[in-house]
N, C-alpha and C positions, 0 to 999 in steps of 0.2 A: 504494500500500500504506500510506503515514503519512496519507494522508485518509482511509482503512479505521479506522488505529488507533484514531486522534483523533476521527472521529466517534462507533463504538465509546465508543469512554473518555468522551466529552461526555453520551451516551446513558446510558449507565451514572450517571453523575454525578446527572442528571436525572431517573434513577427511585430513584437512591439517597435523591438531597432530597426524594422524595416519601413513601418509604418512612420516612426520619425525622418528617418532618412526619406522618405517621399515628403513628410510636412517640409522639410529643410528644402527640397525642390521644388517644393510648389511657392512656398515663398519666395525664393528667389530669382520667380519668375518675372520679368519688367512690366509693371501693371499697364502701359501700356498698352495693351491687347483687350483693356476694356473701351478706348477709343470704338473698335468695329462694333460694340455692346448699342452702340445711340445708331449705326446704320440699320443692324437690326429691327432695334425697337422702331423705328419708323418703316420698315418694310415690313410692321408684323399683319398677319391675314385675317380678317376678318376685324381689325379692329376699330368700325364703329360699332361691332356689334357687345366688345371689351369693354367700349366707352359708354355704352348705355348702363352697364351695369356697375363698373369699375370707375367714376369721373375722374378726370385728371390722373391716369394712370401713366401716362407715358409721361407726365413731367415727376412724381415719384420715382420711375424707376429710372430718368436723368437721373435726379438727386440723388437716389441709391448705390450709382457706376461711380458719380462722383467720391461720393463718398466711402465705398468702397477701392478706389484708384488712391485717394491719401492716407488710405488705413494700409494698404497693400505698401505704397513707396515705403508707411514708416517702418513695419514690419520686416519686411524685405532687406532694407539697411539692419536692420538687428535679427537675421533669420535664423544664424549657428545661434545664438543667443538664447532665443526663445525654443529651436528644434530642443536645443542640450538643456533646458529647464524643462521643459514639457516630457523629454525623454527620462531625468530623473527622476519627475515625481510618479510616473507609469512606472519605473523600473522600482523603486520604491515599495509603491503600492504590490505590484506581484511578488516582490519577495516577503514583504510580511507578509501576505495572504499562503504564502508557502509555508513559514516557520508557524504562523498561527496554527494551519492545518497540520502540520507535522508536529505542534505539541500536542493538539488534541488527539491524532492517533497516536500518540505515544499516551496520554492521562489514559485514554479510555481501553488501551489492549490489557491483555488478561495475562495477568503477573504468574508465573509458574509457581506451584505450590509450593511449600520447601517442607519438604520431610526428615524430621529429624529421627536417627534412628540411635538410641539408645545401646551400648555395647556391653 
């Protein structure tokens, strides 16, 4: 059962550092490419039929690329930064959830009897 956990928890650990390592890529992407985001949004289909239900959607979701495009530069500039803090407190987390698990099947396994034998 503690080579279940451990394997588990090492497995975890290892898509964890991959799943950082893609955060650290995506960040680092030049937010730029939310520019083509406003051609879209005005070539979207059917959208008077968005604007009857949705008003002023298409200046929202300006506001939103915007907004997202200065959230993305700051981040970006600080991308190993936040990848390697985000990546510790995951790595963190599953190993205490390892040794938690591993004390508890250690408190709750069944202790071998001890037989004293009188001579």
């Amino acid at each position: 059962m503690l080579a279940l956990i451990w394997i588990v928890t090492l497995i975890g650990l290892a898509v964890w550092s991959l799943a950082a390592w893609g955060l650290h890529s995506l960040l680092s992407v030049d937010p730029q490419w939310l520019d083509d985001v406003d051609t879209l949004i005005r070539n979207v289909p059917w959208a008077e039929a968005v604007e009857r239900w949705f008003p002023g959607w298409r200046e929202m979701l300006g506001v939103a690329t915007d907004l997202a495009q200065l959230v993305l530069g700051w981040v970006g500039n600080n991308a190993p930064l936040v990848a390697w803090i985000v990546w510790g407190i995951g790595a963190l987390a599953l190993l205490g959830v390892g040794v938690v698990l591993t004390l508890i099947v250690c408190l709750l396994r069944d202790k071998p009897a001890v037989t004293h034998q009188i001579a």
